[in-house]
C-alpha positions in Angstrom: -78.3 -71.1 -14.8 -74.9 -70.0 -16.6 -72.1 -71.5 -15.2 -68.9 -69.1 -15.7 -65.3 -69.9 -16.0 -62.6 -68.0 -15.4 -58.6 -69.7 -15.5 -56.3 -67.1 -14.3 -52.9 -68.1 -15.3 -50.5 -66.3 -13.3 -46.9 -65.6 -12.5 -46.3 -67.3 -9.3 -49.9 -69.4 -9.6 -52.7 -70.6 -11.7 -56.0 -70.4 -10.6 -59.8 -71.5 -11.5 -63.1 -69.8 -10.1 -66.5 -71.3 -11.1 -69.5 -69.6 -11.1 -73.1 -69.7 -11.0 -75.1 -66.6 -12.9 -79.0 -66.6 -12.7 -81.0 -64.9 -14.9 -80.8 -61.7 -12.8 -76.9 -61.7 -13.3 -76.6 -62.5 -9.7 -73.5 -64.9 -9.2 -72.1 -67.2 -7.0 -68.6 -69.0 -6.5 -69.6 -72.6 -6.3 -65.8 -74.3 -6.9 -62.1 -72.8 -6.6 -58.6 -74.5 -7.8 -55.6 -73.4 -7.0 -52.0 -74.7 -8.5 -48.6 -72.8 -7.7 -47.0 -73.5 -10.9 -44.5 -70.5 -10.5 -44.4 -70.1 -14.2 -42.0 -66.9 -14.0 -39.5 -69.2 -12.2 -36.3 -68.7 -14.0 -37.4 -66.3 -16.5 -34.4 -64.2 -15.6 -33.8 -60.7 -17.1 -34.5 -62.1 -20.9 -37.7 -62.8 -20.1 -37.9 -66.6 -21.1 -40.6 -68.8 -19.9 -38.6 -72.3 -18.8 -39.5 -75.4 -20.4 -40.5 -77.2 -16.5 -42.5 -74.2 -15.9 -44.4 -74.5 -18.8 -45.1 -77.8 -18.6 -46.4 -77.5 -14.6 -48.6 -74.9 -15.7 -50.0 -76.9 -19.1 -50.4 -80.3 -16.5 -52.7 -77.5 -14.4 -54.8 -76.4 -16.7 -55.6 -79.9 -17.6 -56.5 -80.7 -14.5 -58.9 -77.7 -14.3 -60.3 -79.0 -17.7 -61.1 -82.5 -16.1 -63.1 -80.5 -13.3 -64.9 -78.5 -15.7 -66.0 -80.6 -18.0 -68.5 -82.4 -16.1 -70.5 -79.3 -15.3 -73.5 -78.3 -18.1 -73.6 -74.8 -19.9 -70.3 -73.5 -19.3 -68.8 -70.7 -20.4 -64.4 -70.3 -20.1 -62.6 -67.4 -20.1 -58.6 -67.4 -19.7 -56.4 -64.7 -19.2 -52.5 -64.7 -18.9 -50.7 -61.8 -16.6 -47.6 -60.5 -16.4 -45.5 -63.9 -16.8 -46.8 -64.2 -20.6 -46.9 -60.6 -21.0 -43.3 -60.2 -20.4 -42.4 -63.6 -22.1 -40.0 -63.5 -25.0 -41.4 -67.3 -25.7 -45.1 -66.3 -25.5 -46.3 -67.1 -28.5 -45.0 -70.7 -28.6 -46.2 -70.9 -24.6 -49.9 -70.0 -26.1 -49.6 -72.8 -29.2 -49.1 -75.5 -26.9 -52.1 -74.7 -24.6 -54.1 -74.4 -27.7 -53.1 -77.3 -28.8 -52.8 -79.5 -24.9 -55.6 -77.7 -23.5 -57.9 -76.6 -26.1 -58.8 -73.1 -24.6 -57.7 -69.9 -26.2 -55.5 -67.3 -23.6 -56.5 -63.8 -23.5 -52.5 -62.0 -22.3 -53.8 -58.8 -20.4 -51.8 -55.3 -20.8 -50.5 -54.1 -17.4 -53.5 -51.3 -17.8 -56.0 -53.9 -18.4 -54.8 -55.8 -15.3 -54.5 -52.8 -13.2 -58.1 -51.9 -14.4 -59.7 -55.3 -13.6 -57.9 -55.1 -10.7 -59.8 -51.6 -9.9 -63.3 -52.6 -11.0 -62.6 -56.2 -8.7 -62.4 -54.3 -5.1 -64.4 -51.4 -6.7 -67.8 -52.4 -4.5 -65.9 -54.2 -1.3 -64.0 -50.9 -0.2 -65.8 -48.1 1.6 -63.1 -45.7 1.1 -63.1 -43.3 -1.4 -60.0 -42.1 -2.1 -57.0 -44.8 -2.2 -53.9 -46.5 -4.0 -54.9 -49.7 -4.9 -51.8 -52.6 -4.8 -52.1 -55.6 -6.7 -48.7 -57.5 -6.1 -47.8 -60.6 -8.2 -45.3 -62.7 -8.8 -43.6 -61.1 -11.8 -45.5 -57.5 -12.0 -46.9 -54.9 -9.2 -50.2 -52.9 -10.7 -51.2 -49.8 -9.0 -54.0 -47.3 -9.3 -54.7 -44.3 -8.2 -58.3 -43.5 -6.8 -60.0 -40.2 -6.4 -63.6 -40.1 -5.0 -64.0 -43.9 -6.2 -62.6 -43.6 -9.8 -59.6 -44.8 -11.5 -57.5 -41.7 -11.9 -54.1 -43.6 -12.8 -53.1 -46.9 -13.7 -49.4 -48.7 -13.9 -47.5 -51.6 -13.8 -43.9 -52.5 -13.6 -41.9 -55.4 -13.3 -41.7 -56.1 -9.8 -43.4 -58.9 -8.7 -42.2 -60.7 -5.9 -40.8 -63.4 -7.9 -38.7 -61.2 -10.0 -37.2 -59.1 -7.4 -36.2 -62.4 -5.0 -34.4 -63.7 -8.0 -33.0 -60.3 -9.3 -31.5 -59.3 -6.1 -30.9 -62.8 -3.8 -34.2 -62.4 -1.5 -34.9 -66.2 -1.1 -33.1 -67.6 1.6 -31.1 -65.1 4.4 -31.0 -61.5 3.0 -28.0 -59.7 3.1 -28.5 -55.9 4.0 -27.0 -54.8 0.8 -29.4 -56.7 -1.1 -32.3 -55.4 0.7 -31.7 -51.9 0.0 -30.3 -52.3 -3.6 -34.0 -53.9 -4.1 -35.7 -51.0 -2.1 -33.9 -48.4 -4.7 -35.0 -50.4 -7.5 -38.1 -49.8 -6.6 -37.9 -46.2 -5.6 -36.5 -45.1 -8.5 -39.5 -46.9 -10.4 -41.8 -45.0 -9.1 -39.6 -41.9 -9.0 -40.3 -42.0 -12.8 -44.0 -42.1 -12.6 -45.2 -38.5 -13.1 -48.3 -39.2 -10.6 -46.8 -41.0 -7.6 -46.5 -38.5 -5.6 -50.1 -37.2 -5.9 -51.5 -39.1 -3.6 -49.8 -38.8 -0.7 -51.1 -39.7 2.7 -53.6 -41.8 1.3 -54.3 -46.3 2.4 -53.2 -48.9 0.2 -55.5 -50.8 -0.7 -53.7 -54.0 -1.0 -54.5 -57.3 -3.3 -52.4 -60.6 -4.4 -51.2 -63.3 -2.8 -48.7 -61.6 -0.8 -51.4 -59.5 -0.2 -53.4 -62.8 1.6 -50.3 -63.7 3.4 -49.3 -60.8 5.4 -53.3 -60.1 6.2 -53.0 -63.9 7.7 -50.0 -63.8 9.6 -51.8 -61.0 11.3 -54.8 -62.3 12.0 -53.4 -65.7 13.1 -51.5 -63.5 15.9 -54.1 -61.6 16.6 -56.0 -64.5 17.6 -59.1 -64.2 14.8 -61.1 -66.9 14.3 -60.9 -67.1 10.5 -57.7 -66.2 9.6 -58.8 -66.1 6.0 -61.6 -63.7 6.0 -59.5 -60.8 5.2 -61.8 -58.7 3.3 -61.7 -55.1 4.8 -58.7 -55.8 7.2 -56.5 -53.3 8.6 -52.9 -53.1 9.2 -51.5 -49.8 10.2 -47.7 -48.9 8.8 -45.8 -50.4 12.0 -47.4 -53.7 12.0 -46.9 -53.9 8.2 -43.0 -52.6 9.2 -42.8 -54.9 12.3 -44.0 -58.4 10.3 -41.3 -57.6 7.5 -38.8 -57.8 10.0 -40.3 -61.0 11.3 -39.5 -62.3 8.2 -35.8 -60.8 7.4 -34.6 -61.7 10.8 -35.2 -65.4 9.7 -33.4 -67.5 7.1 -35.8 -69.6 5.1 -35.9 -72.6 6.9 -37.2 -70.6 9.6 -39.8 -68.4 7.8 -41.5 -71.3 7.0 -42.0 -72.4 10.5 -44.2 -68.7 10.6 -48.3 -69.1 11.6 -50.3 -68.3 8.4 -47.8 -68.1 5.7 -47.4 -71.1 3.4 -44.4 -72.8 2.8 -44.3 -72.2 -0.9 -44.4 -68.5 -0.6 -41.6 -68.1 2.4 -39.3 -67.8 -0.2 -40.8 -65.0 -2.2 -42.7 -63.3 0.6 -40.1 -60.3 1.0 -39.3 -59.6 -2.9 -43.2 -59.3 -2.8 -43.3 -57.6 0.4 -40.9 -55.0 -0.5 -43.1 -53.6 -2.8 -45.5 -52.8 -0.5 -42.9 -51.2 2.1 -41.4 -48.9 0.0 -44.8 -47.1 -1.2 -45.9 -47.0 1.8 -42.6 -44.7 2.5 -43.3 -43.0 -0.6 -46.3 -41.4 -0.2 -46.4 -41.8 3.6 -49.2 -43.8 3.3 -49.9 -44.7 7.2 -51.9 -47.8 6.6 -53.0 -51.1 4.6 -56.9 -52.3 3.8 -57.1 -55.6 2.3 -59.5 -56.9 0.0 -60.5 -60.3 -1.4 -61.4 -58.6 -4.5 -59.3 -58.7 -7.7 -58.5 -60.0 -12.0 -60.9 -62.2 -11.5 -63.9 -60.4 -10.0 -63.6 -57.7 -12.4 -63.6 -59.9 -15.2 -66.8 -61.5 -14.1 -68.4 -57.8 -13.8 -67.3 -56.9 -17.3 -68.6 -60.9 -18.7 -72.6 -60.4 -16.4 -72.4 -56.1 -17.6 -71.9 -57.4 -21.3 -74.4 -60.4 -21.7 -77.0 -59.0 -19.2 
């Protein structure tokens, strides 16, 4: 039995999945970690990872190490997203988990994010044709899908932390900020040549933000497990109608909200309006979630290549 690790070190968190792979390259999650180091916070628009964020994100990963360690014939993988991507500072980021840590960081391209991203809901979706969303804290990856294959990848810069810093979205939101956000974004994908291709077709939505909104839905909706969100619908006007749960409250009072965690209230509508303003786009008329991701498709890739 191979036991698989895979440290996902994130804009807005840093996460661990363990994994059990038998011989038939069946797997298993058997332990999951979870620390919201908000390592873009502050990064600003030179693109420097802070010293405190680094540090809360080096403390994290030796906490995952501790848990690790005591487990027999393990194999780690780490990978870096968008935060280190972007980072002027990332090679000096990467030294010092070398050196703290003792693991080596693999800093995906936006297409290789997007594309693990693709191959990690690839088998949990019955639709076939689709725009897959992966919102993060400091990039937004999105593919296009025709008849189940990746027909066009991106990723641009922004996550939901960047855009609550870039344009004031923490606390109350001032109508000028939200719509100088929402064309930031349009004009993004106003340059890419396929956005408009797929028009009419669901999003396929993934990421934390992703996890919150399905929540706050299914906690008003009354479901029994609010986190089993795999394969969830939302159609456009309850996506519209929850956003404006959250701008008609200042931040005090969006963390009083059923289902969504105090630590992402502030962020939730710079990663939000992402989602929104495709969804205007291409006229997309509703939102399937998935549990699906980075991290299952790196797992695919890891059982496809030593099976």
């Amino acid at each position: 039995m191979k036991n698989f690790v895979i440290i996902d070190i994130g804009s807005n968190s840093v996460r661990m999945a363990i994994y059990q792979i038998d011989s038939n390259g069946k797997y298993q999650e058997v332990k999951r970690m979870k620390n919201d180091a908000r390592l873009s916070e502050g990064m600003g628009r030179e693109n420097i990872l802070q010293f405190s964020a680094m540090q809360r994100t080096v403390a994290a990963l030796k906490q995952f190490k501790a848990t690790y360690k005591k487990i027999p014939n393990v194999d780690v993988t780490a990978i870096a997203t968008a935060a280190v991507r972007q980072a002027q500072n990332q090679r000096d980021f990467l030294q010092s988990i070398k050196k703290e840590v003792g693991i080596e960081v693999r800093v995906l391209t936006g297409k290789q994010e997007a594309y693990y991203d693709f191959e990690g809901v690839l088998d949990r979706v019955s639709v076939k044709d689709y725009v897959l969303m992966d919102i993060g804290g400091a990039s937004v990856e999105i593919v296009h899908v025709r008849n189940k294959q990746p027909i066009n990848y991106v990723s641009i810069p922004t996550g939901a932390v960047k855009m609550t810093e870039h344009f004031n979205l923490k606390d109350r939101i001032a109508a000028a900020n939200l719509f100088a956000a929402q064309q930031y974004i349009i004009e993004m994908y106003s340059k890419i040549s396929w956005m408009s291709h797929p028009m009419h077709y669901p999003i396929v939505l993934i990421g934390g933000a992703a996890r919150t909104l399905a929540r706050i839905n299914r906690q008003h909706q009354h479901f029994k497990n609010i986190d089993s969100i795999q394969n969830y619908q939302l159609t456009r006007k309850q996506v519209n109608a929850t956003m404006r749960l959250f701008l008609n409250d200042n931040l005090k009072e969006r963390r009083q909200i059923s289902g969504l965690e105090g630590n992402r209230a502030d962020v939730i509508v710079g990663g939000l309006i992402n989602l929104t303003s495709i969804m205007d786009f291409i006229d997309s008329k509703r939102v399937i979630f998935s549990e699906g991701g980075v991290r299952e498709g790196v797992i695919n890739e890891y059982i496809s290549k030593n099976s």
